[in-house]
Structures are given as structure tokens and as C-alpha cells.
C-alpha positions as CSV (number, residue, x, y, z in Angstrom):
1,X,-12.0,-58.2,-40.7
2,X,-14.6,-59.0,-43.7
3,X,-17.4,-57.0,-44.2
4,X,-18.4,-58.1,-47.9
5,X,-20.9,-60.8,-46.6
6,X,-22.6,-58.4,-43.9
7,X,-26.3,-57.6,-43.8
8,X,-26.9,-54.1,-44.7
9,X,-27.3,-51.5,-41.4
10,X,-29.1,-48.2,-41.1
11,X,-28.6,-45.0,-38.8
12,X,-31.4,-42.3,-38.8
13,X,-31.1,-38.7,-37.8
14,X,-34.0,-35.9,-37.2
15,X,-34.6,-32.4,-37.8
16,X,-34.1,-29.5,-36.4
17,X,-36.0,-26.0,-35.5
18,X,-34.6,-22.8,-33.7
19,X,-37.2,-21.6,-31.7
20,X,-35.2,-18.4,-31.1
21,X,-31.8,-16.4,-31.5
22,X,-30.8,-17.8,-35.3
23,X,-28.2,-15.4,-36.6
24,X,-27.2,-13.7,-33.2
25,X,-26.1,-17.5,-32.1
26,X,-23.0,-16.6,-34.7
27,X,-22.1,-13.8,-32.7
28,X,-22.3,-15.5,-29.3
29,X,-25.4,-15.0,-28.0
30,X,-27.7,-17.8,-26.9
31,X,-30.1,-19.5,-28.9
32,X,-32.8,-22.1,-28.2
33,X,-32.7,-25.8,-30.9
34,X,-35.3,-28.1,-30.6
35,X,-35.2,-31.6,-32.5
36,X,-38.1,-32.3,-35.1
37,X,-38.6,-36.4,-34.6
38,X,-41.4,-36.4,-37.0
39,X,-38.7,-36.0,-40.1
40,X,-35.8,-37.8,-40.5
41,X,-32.7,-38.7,-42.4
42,X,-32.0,-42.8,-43.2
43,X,-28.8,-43.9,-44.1
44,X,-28.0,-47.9,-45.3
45,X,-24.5,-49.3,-46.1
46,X,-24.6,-52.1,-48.0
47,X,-21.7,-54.1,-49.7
48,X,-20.9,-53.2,-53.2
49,X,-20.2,-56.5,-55.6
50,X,-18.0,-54.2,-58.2
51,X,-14.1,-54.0,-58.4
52,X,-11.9,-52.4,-57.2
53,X,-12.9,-51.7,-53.7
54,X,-14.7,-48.1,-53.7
55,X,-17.6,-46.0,-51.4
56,X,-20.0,-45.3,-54.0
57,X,-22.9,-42.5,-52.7
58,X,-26.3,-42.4,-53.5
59,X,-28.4,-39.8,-52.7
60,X,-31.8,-40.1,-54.3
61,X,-33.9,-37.5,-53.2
62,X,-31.1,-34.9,-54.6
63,X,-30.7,-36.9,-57.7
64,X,-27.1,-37.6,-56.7
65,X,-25.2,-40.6,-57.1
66,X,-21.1,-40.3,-57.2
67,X,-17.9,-41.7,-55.5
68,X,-15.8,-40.8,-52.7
69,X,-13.0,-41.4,-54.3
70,X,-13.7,-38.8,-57.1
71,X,-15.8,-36.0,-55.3
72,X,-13.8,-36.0,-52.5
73,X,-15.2,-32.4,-51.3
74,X,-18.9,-33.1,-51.3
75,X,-20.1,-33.3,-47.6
76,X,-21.4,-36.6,-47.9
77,X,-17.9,-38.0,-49.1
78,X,-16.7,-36.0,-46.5
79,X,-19.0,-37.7,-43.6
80,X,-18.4,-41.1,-44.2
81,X,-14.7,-40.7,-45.4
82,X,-13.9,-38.5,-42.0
83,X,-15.5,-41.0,-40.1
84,X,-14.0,-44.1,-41.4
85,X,-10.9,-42.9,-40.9
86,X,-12.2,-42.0,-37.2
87,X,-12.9,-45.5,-36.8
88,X,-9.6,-46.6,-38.4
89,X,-7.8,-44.9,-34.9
90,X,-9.6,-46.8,-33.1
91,X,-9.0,-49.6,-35.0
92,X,-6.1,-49.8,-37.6
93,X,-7.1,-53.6,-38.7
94,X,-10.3,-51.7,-40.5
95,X,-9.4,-52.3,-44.4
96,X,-10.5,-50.5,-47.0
97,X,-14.5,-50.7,-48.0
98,X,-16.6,-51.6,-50.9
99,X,-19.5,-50.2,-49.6
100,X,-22.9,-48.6,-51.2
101,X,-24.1,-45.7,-48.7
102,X,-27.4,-44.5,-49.8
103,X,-29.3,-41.6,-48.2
104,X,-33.0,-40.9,-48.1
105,X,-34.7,-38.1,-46.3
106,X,-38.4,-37.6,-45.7
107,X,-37.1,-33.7,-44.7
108,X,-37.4,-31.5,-47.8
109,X,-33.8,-30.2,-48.6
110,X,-33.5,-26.3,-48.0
111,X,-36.0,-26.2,-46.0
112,X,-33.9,-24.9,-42.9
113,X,-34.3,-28.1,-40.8
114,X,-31.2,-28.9,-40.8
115,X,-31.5,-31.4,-43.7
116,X,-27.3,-31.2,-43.4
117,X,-26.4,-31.9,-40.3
118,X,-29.1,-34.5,-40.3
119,X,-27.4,-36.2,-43.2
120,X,-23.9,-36.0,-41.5
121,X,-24.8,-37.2,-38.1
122,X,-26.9,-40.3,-39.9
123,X,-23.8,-41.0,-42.0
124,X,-21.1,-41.2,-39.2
125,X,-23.6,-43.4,-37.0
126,X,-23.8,-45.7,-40.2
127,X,-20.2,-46.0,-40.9
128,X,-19.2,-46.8,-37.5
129,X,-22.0,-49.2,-36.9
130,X,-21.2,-51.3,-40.1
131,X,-17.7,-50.9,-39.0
132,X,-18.8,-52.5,-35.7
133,X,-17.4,-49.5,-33.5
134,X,-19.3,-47.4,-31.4
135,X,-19.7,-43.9,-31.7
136,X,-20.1,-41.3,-29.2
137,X,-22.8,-38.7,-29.2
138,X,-20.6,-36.2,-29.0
139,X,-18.3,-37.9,-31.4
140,X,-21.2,-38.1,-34.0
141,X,-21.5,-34.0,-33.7
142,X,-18.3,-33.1,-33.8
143,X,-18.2,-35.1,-37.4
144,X,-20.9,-33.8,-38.1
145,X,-19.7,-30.1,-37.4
146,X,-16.5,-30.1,-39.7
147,X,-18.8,-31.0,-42.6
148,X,-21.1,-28.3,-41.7
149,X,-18.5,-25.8,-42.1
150,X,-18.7,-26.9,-45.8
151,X,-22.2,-25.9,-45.8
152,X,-22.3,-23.0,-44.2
153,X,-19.0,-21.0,-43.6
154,X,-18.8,-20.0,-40.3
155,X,-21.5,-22.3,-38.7
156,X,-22.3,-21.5,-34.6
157,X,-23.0,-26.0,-34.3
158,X,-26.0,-25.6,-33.0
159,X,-27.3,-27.4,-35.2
160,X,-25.4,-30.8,-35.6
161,X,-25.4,-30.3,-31.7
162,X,-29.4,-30.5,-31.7
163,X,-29.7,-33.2,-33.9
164,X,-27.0,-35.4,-32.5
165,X,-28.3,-35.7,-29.3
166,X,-32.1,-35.1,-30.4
167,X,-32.9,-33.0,-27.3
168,X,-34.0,-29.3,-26.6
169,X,-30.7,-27.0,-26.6
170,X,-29.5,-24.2,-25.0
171,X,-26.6,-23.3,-26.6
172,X,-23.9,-20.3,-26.8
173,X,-21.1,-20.3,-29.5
174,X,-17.6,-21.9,-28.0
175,X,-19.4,-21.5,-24.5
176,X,-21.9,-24.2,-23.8
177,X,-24.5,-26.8,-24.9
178,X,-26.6,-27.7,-22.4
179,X,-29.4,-29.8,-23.1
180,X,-32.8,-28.3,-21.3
181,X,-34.1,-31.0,-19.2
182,X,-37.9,-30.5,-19.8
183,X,-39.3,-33.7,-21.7
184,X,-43.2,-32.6,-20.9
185,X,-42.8,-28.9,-22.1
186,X,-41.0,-29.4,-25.3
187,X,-43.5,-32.6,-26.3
188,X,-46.4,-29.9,-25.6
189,X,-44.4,-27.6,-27.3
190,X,-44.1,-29.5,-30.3
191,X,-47.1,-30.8,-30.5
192,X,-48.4,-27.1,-31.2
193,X,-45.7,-25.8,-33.2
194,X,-46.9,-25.8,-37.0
195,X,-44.0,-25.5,-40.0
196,X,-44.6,-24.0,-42.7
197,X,-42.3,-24.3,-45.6
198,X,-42.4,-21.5,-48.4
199,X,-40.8,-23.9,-51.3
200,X,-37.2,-22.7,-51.9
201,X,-34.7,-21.5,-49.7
202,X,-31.4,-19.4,-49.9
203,X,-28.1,-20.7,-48.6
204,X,-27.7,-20.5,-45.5
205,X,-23.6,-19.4,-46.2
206,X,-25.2,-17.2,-48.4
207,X,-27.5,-15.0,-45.1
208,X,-24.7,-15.6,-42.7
209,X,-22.7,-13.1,-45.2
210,X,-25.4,-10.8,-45.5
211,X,-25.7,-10.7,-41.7
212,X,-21.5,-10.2,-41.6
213,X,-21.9,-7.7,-44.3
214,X,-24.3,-5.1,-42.2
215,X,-22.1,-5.9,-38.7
216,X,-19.1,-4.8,-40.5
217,X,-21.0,-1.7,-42.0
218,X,-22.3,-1.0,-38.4
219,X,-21.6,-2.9,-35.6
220,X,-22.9,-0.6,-32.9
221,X,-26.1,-0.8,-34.4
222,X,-25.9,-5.2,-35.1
223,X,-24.7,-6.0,-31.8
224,X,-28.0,-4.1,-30.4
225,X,-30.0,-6.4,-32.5
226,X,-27.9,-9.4,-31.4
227,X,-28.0,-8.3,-27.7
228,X,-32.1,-7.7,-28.1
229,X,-32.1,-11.7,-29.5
230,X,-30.2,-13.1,-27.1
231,X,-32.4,-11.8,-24.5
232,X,-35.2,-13.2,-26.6
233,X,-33.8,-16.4,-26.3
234,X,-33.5,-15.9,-22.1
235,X,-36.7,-15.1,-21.6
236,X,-37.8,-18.0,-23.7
237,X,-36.2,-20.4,-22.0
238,X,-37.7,-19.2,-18.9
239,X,-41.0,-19.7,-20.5
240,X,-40.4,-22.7,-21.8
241,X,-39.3,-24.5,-18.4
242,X,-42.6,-23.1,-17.0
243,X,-44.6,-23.9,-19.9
244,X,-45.8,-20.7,-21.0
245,X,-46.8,-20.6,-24.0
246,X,-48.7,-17.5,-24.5
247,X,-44.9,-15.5,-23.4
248,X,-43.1,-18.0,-26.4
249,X,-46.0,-16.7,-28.9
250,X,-44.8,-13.3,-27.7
251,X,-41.2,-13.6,-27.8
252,X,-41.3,-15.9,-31.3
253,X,-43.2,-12.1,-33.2
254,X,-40.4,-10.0,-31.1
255,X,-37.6,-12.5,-32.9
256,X,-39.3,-12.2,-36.0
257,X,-38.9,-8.3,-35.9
258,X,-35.4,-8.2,-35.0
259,X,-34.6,-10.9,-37.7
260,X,-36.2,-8.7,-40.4
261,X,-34.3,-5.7,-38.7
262,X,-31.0,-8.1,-39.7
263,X,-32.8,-8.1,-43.2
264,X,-32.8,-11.9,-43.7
265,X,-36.7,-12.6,-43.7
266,X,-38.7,-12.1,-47.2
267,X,-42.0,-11.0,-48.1
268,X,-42.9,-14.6,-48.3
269,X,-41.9,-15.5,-44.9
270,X,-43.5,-12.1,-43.2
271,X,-46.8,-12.6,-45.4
272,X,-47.0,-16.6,-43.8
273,X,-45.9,-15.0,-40.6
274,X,-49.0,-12.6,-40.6
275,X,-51.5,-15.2,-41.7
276,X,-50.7,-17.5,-38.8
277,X,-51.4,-14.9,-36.5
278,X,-54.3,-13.9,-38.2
279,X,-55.8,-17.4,-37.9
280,X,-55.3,-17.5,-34.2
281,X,-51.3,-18.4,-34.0
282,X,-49.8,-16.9,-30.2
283,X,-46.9,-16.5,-32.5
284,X,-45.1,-17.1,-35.4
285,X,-41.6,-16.2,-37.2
286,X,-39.1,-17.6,-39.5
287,X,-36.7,-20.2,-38.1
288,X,-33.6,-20.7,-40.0
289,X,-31.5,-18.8,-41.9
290,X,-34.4,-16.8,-43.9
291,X,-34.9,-15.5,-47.1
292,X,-36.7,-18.4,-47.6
293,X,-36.9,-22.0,-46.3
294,X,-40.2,-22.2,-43.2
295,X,-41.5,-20.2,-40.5
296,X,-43.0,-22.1,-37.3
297,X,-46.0,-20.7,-35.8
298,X,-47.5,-21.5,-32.1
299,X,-51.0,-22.8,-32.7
300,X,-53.3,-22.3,-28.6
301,X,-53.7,-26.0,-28.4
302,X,-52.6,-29.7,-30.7
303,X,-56.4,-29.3,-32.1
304,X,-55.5,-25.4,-33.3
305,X,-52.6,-26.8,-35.1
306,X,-54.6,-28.9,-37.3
307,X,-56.9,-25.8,-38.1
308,X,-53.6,-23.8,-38.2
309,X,-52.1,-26.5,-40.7
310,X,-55.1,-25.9,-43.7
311,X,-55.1,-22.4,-42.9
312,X,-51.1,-22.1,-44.1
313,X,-51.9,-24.3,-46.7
314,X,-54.6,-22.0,-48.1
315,X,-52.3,-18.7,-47.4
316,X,-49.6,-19.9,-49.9
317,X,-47.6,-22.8,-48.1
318,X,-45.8,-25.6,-49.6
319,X,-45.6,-27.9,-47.5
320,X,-46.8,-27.4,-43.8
321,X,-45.9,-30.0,-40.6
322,X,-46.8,-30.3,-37.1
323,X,-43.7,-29.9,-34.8
């Protein structure tokens, strides 16, 4: 099998949101993902011309450009290594590839939109369709997933989960991912959810150990809050499946307050927070790990997120999207 003389392919993967129970999803209670189509991740694999045979990796956006062979560790080695040898299972007559990867993203990196997982998920669909083998959904996150653990520790996979199968997600730690079948409600949902991105982010590893940290210093106290989000996230998804938006506005400040109770929001985040409100927002809170990276706010209608777009541009926000 020759794949020197082959046209070059691309795989794609979007963002990411958690509309509720970030943090408390670690500690198995539910949380609610929703997939951000308007940003994505692009992979192409192309052949490389240069001896000996080697994966070189180009990330442009990050200013990155190294090979597998010598940075064995970085996730993106890690992707497209894992899953060529995947493929190499299923098919032993794979040989060894002289192959460019290059990844672009048009999601800002630390933003908290899963700009990871996206890259992962849109590497393993790339190597296996150059490699002419087809790749499961659930394949693709579970890839995906082990990689993630590089970025993040201890991660709950709600996130490669989310963006893998780029539908709205219900999902409990080790318990269940069930994907919420409501196509209308989460287009009208998105179509009024504004991000707004602060411009710099903390590791998300880093505000999972802060989180550990003050459950291990009190845990009666930091299961309460993680109880008090998961029920959050239960009454959301009731509201979303009946399309009630001002009850989501409601519960999205309530999972603001228990996430600054965790201490992982910043004044940055709270002041953006208080300015969509104050423009009109039926709610707003961070969405991610915290301490940096966006908030989403719930704009009344898809013409109040327009107004509700300048208005977070004029408050302080970087960068500002509609869902």
C-alpha cells in the first residue's frame, strides 16, 4: 500500500461550550456540552518528498512545527501516532508514513473551547482517512481522550465526547453520554448564546488542582457546591428540552455563583459576566475552566445577540462570537 502519490485529505473538528456543571463534572456530577460549529479545527496530510520516511507536524497558529519522531510527548504527535498505530490493528500491511500533518484552527487557543480535543479528534479522523480506514465516532473520542489526559490531568471527557459527535451532551463521569435529542432547541439556543473571550487563559490542569486542592481541604463543604451544580445542570436540561430560555438565563448566573464559590472565576470574567446582564443578557457565566479563557451570555432573541456582541466588545472583550 503506497500512499506517496495520494492527494492530500482533510478532517475538521468544532468547538465546544459547557453550558453548565464545569468542575463538578470531575467529581461525577452531570454537566451539559454543547458543540460550537461556527469554529473549527482543519487538519491536511500531505506526502512529505524528504528522506527518511518521517511525520513532520505543523502547527501554524501556535508557531509550532516539529517531528513525531523527536517530540514524541506533545499531544499532537501523540494523536496521529496513537492513531496510526490504531489503524495498523486493523490493518498490519499499513507501512510506515512520510507524511506532513498540518493544523490550522480558526478557534483561538486557551480560549476554553476545547481548542484540544478539537485538534485531537480532527487529527485521528485525518490519519485514518488518508490511511483509507474508517474511524468510528466513538473510536475518534476515545483517541482523542488519552491525549486529553496530557492536557489536563484528570479530564471528566466531556469534552472530546462533545466534539466528536458534535451534538448537545448530557454527560456523567464513567456513567453516561447521552446525546440530548433536541436539534430545534439547541439551534435557538445557539443562535442566542454570545462568547466572549477575555484574551488569556490559565490551564485548565492548572484550575482542576485548585478545585482538588479546596475538596481535600474540605470536602463536606465542595461536595455541597458540586451537588448544588449538578442540580444546576438537571434543571437545565429540563429547560432546555422545553425551550426555556428565561429558566437557562437563571440557572447559567446560579452556575456562575457556585463556580466563583469553587474560586476559579476572575475579576475579569465576573466584570464581563455583570456587563452582559446589564445590557439585557437573561444570563451569563464563565464556561470552561476559568480564571480566564470566555464567558457565554444568553442574549432574549438572535437580534439581542448582535447588540449583545458590541456591547462585550465595548466592556473589555477580546474577541466576542455568536454561539
Amino acid at each position: 500500500m503506497s500512499f506517496s502519490d495520494r492527494a492530500p485529505v482533510r478532517a475538521t473538528a468544532c468547538g465546544k461550550l459547557i453550558l453548565c456543571g464545569e468542575h463538578a463534572v470531575v467529581y461525577g456530577r452531570p454537566a451539559i456540552a454543547l458543540p460550537v460549529t461556527t469554529v473549527r479545527t482543519t487538519v491536511k496530510i500531505e506526502p512529505r518528498w524528504e528522506t527518511p520516511p518521517r511525520i513532520e507536524i505543523q502547527a501554524p497558529n501556535i508557531k509550532s512545527h516539529f517531528y513525531a519522531d523527536t517530540d514524541p510527548g506533545r499531544p499532537l504527535s501523540r494523536i496521529v501516532c496513537n492513531t496510526y498505530e490504531w489503524c495498523r490493528r486493523l490493518n498490519p500491511a499499513i507501512p510506515a508514513q512520510n507524511i506532513v500533518v498540518t493544523v490550522t484552527s480558526d478557534m483561538p487557543v486557551g480560549s476554553h473551547l476545547g481548542s484540544g480535543a478539537a485538534a485531537s479528534v480532527a487529527s485521528a479522523r485525518a490519519v485514518a482517512a488518508w490511511l483509507e480506514i474508517n474511524l468510528p465516532v466513538a473510536d475518534a473520542s476515545a483517541l482523542a481522550f488519552e491525549v486529553e489526559k496530557i492536557h489536563h490531568g484528570t479530564p471528566s471527557g466531556i469534552d472530546n465526547t462533545v466534539i466528536a459527535y458534535e451534538q448537545p451532551l448530557w454527560f456523567i463521569k464513567d456513567v453516561v453520554s447521552e446525546l440530548l435529542e433536541a436539534p430545534q432547541q439547541t439551534e435557538d439556543l445557539l443562535s442566542c448564546l454570545v462568547v466572549a473571550a477575555v484574551g488569556f487563559s490559565t490551564p485548565t490542569k492548572q484550575m482542576v488542582d485548585v478545585v482538588r486542592e479546596g475538596f481535600r481541604a474540605n470536602r463536606l463543604r465542595f461536595n455541597q457546591y458540586f451537588d448544588d451544580i449538578g442540580f444546576v445542570s438537571v434543571r437545565a436540561r429540563e429547560a432546555l428540552l422545553a425551550a426555556n430560555w428565561p429558566v437557562i438565563g437563571q440557572l447559567m448566573d446560579e452556575n456562575h455563583q457556585l463556580l466563583q464559590e469553587l474560586n476559579v472565576s476572575c475579576k475579569e470574567l465576573d466584570a464581563l459576566c455583570i456587563a452582559a446582564r446589564k445590557s439585557g443578557a437573561l444570563g451569563a457565566k464563565l464556561s470552561g475552566a476559568g480564571r480566564g479563557g470566555n464567558i457565554i451570555a444568553l442574549a432574549r432573541s438572535s437580534a439581542h445577540a448582535a447588540e449583545l456582541r458590541e456591547s462585550l466588545l465595548s466592556s473589555g472583550a477580546m474577541q466576542v462570537l455568536i454561539g
